[in-house]
N, C-alpha and C positions, 0 to 999 in steps of 0.2 A: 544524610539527612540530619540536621541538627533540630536538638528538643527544644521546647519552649523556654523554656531556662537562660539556654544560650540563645538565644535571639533575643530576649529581650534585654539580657545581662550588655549583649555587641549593640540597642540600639541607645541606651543609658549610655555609654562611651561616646556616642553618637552625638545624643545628645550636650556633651559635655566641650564639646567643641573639636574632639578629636575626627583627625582626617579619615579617609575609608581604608588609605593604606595603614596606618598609623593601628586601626581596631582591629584589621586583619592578623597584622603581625602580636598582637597581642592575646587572641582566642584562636587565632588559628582558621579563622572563618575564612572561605574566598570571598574575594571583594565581587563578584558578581552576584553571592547570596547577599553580601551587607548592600548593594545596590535594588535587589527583590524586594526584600524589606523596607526598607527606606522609601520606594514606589509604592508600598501595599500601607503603610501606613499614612503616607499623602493621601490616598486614594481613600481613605478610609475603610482600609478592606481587613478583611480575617489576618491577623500574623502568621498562625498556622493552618496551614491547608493541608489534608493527606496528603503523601507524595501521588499517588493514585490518578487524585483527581485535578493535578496540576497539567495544563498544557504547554506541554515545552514549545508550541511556537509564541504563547503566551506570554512567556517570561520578559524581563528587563535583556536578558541576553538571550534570545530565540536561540534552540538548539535541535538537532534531528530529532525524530521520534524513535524512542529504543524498544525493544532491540530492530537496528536497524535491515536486519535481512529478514523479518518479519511486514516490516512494515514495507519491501519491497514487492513481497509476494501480494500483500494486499493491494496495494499498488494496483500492480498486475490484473487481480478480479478485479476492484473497481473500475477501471478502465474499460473493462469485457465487460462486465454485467452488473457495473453495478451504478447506483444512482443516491442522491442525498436530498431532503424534505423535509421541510418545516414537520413541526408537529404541535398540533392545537396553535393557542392564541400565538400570534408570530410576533407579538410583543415579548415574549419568554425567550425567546431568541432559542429555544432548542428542536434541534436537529434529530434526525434519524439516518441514519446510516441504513441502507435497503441492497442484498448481491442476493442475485436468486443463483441455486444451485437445483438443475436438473435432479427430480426424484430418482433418477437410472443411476445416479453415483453419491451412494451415501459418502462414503468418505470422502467424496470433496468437502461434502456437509462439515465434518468431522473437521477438517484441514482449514475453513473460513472461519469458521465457529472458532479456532484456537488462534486464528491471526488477528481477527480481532481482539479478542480478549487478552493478546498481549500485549498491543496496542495501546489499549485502554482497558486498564484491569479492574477498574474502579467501577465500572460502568457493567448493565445488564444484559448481556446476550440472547437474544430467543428468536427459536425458531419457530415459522410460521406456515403452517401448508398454504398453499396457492395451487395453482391449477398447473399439473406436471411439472411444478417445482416445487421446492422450499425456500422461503426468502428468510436470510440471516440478518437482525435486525438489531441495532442497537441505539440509544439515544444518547446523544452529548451536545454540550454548545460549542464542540471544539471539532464536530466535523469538516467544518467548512473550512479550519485553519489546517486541518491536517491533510485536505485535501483540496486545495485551490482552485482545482478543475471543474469542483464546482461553477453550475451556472444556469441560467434559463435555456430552455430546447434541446433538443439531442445534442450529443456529443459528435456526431458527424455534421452539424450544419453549424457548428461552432469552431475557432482556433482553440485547439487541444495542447498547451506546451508544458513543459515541466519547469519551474524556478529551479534556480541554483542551486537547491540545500537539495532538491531531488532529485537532479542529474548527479550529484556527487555522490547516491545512495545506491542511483540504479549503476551507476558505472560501476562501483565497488560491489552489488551482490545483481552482478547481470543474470546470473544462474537464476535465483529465487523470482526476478523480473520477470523472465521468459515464462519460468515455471506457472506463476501465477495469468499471464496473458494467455498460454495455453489451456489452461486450468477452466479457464474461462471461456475462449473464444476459440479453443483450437481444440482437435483430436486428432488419436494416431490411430492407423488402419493401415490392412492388407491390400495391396494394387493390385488390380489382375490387369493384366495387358496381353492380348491378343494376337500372333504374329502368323500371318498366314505364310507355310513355304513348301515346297513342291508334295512333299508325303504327306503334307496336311498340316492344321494348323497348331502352333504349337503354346501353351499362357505359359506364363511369366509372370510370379509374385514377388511382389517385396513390399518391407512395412514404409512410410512415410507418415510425417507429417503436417495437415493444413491448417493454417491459422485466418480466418474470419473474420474481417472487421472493416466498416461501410468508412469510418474516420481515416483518411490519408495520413492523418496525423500522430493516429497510433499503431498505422500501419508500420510508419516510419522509425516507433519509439521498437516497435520491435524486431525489423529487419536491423536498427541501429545498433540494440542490443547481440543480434544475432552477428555479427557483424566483428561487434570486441568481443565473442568468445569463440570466432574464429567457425561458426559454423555457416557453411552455404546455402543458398537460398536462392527462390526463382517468382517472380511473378507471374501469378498463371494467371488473371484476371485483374478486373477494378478492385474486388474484393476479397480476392483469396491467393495469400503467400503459400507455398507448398516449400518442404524440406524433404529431397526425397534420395539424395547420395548417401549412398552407402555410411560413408564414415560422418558426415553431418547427424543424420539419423541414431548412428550409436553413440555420438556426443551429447544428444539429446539424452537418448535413454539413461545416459548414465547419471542427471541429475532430475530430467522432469518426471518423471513415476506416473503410473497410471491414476487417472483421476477416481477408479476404484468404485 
C-alpha cells in the first residue's frame, strides 16, 4: 500500500507527460496502481481509500478476494444459507450480507463471524438472534460484487454458476469449499442399519455424511468439488448427496471438523 505522498508525487509525473511505464520504473509504483489512480482521479473520487474498504473486484484490474481460502469457505455458507439485501433507501446502493447459523452450534457462529471479517475487515459484523438461529450480518456496497450469485428468488428456481475468478478459488481450496457447504447445508451422523439373520437381528453403525440442498446447481458445485479431492459419493435423492465409505468419510473428517 503506498502513502499519500507517493501517489500524488507518481500522478505529477503523470501529469507531466510521462508514460505509465516510464512512472513505474521511476517510484517503483505497479503500473496497475498508476492505472487505479489515474481512473479515481478521472472519476473524481477519493485518491486514498483505506486498503480495508477497497473492493478488489472494484479495481481497474479486478483481482480475487483475499485471503482466498477464506473467502472459499464463505462461499460455501453463502450458497447453503445464506442470502444478500438491499438495505434502507436502494438508491445508497448498500447491501447486507444475511447466513443464518443454527443456535445448536455456536461455533459455527464463531467460524462465519471470522470469514466474513476477513473478507471484509473494514466493515461491521453483528450478530442477530432470530428464531432458532443467529443470522451473521454485515453491510457493504460490494456484496453483490463479491458474490455474483446474487439475484431475485430462491437460488433453487434460478441458474446458480460460478465465474471464472471463482472456479479458480474453489478448485485451489476445494477443502475450505466443501467445508463451508457442509457447514451449512450438511451434517455427520451415526447409521444404524438393521440386518435381519437367522439367530436374530443384528445393527450396524457407521458415521456418514449428508449434504442438503433443493439447487441442482449447487448440488453439482459440490459433488464437483468432492469429486477433485478424490472423495466418493452417492445420490440418495432429488435433494440429498450422502458420503458414507469408509475412507471418503475419514477424508472428510480430516479437514471438515465439527460445526461444534
Amino acid at each position: 500500500m503506498y502513502d499519500i505522498t507517493v501517489r500524488r508525487h507518481a500522478l505529477a509525473l503523470l501529469e507531466q507527460g510521462l508514460t505509465i511505464s516510464d512512472v513505474s520504473r521511476r517510484t517503483g509504483v505497479s503500473r496497475g496502481a498508476l492505472r487505479e489512480w489515474l481512473l479515481r482521479t478521472e472519476q473524481n473520487r477519493e485518491l486514498y481509500v483505506h486498503p480495508h474498504r477497497v473492493c478488489p473486484r472494484c479495481t481497474a484490474l479486478p483481482r480475487s478476494p483475499e485471503p482466498e481460502d477464506s473467502y472459499a469457505y464463505l462461499l460455501g455458507l453463502y450458497l447453503g444459507d445464506g442470502y444478500i439485501s438491499p438495505v434502507g433507501d436502494r438508491t445508497k446502493m448498500i447491501w447486507a450480507l444475511r447466513i443464518a447459523c443454527a443456535d445448536a452450534w455456536p461455533g459455527l457462529i464463531e467460524e462465519c463471524v471470522k470469514a466474513v471479517k476477513a473478507i471484509r475487515p473494514g466493515n461491521n459484523v453483528r450478530t442477530i438472534q432470530r428464531v432458532g438461529c443467529v443470522e451473521v450480518n454485515s453491510h457493504s456496497r460490494h456484496w453483490p460484487c463479491l458474490f455474483p450469485q446474487h439475484g431475485p428468488g430462491k437460488k433453487h428456481e434460478r441458474k446458480i454458476e460460478l465465474l471464472p475468478w471463482q472456479k479458480k478459488i474453489v478448485d485451489e481450496f476445494a477443502e475450505e469449499f466443501v467445508r463451508g457447504l457442509l457447514h451449512s447445508d450438511g451434517c455427520r451422523f451415526v447409521n444404524r442399519v438393521r440386518r435381519p439373520l437367522k439367530d436374530g437381528d443384528r445393527w450396524y453403525e457407521y458415521p456418514r455424511y449428508n449434504f442438503t440442498n433443493v439447487s441442482l446447481d449447487i448440488q453439482g458445485m459440490f459433488t464437483g468439488a468432492l469429486d477433485r479431492l478424490g472423495v466418493a459419493w452417492a445420490q440418495m435423492n432429488a435433494t440429498n448427496i450422502s458420503v458414507a465409505k469408509r475412507e471418503a468419510v475419514a477424508r472428510l473428517d480430516a479437514f471438515v471438523g465439527p460445526k461444534f
